[in-house]
N, C-alpha and C positions, 0 to 999 in steps of 0.2 A: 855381627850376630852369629852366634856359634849353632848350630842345629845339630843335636844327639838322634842318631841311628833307633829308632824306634823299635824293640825287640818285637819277631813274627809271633802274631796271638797263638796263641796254644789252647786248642786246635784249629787250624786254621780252618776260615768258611769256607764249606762246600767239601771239607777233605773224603767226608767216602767218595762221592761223587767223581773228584777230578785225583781218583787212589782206585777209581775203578769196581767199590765195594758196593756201590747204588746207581744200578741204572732203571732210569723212570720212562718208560716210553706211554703210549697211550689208552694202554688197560685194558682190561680184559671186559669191552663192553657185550660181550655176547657171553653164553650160557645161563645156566639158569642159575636165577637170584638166591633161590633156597640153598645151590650147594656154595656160592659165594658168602652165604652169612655163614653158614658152616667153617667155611675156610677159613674166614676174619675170626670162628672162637674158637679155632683149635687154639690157638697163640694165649688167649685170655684163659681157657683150660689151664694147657701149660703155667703161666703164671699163677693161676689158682692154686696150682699143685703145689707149687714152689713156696710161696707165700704160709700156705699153710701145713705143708711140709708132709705132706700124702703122696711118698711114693708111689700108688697104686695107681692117684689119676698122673702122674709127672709121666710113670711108662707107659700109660696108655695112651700119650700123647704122641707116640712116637716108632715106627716102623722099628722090624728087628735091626735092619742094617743102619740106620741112623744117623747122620753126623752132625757135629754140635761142633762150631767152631767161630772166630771172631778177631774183632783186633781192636786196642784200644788208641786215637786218633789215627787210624791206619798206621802206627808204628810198633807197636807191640802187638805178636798174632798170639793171639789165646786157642789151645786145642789145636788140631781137631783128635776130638773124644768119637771116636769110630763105636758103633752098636748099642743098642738100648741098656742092657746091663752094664755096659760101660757108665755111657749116659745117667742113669740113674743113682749109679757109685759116686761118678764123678759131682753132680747138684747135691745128692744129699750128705756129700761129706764136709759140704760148708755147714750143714745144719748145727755139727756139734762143738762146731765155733764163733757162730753166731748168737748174741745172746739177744736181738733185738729183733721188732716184727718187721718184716720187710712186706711191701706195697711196689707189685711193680703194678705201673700205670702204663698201659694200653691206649695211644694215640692215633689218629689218622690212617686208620686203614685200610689199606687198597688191595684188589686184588689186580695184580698186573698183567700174567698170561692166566690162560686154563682152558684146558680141554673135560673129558670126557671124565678120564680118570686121574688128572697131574695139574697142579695149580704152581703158581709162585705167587706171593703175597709178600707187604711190606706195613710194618709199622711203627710209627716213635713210641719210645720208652722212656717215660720217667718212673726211677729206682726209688723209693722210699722208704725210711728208717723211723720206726718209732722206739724209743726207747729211754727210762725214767722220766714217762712225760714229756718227750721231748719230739716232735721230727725232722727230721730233716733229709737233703737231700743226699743221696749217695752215689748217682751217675746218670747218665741220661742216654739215650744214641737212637738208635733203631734196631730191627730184628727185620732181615728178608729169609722167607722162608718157602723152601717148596712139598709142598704136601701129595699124597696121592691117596687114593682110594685104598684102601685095604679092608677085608671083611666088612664092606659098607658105611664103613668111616672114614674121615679125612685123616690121617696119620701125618704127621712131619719126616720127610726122609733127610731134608737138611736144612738147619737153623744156620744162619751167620747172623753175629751180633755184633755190631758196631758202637763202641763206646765211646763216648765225647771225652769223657775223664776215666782215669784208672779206678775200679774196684776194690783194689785192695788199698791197706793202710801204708801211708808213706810213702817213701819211692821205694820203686822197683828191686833198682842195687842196693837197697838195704836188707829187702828181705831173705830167709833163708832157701836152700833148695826147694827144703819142703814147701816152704811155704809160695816158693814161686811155681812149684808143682799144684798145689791144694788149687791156684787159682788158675792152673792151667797154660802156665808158660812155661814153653816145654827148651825153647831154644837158651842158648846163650846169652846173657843181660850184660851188656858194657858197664866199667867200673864209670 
């Protein structure tokens, strides 16, 4: 009996986790509850903005210095998109090549550390697509994010987004510069 080498799943389980992109310790069970739901809607903010494509709340979600950065199964890092007018260039220039409604979904929120005026928070994301009738899925991962108080709001000073699958269309090495720019891969792509 001959037994075939079983190819490693892609992504394999646990990869932020044991890639060092998610660590989960025991949470931020002190402060006060009011600014931890605050904290858990900056993110749904955020994807409200995105979703329906309102720049105005997308930058107000987010500190002048900002950084927006990520990796898809911990092998390809996306960004990091440095300052809000970056940030806001950079999300809405998907807009005008997108022609479908996107749904991000907002899972299992936690707030992990947080002080007085600085949190860190984590949550899963399912990406959704609707389009001629149709939806489906388009990536999934999580978002840890650390926020701070600014002018009496919780602001996000840095996003990291962990994808289970790639965002863009195809593979990677197919795409063009631009195109592996538009979504944020800044490095080198192997043939």
């Amino acid at each position: 009996m001959t037994t075939e080498a079983r190819p490693a799943p892609q992504p394999p389980p646990a990869w932020a986790y044991a890639g060092g992109h998610l660590e989960i310790g025991p949470g931020a069970l002190e402060g006060d509850p009011a600014d931890r739901q605050q904290i858990l809607e900056r993110i749904h903010r955020y994807c409200l903005g995105y979703d329906e494509r309102r720049l105005d709340l997308l930058l107000d979600c987010f500190t002048e210095d900002a950084v927006w950065e990520g990796t898809v199964m911990g092998e390809t890092r996306v960004g990091p998109i440095a300052g809000r007018p970056a940030i806001g260039d950079w999300l809405s220039g998907f807009w005008e090549v997108q022609r479908d409604q996107r749904r991000h979904m907002i899972l299992n929120g936690i707030v992990e550390e947080q002080s007085v005026d600085t949190a860190t928070a984590c949550t899963y994301l399912l990406l959704l697509s609707a389009r001629d009738a149709h939806v489906s899925l388009e990536t999934m991962g999580f978002y840890r994010y650390t926020v701070e108080r600014e002018d009496g709001a919780w602001r996000i000073r840095h996003l990291f987004a962990g994808f289970d699958a790639p965002f863009w269309p195809g593979k990677l090495k197919d795409l063009s510069e631009k195109g592996r720019r538009r979504h944020g891969v800044f490095e080198e792509v192997e043939s």
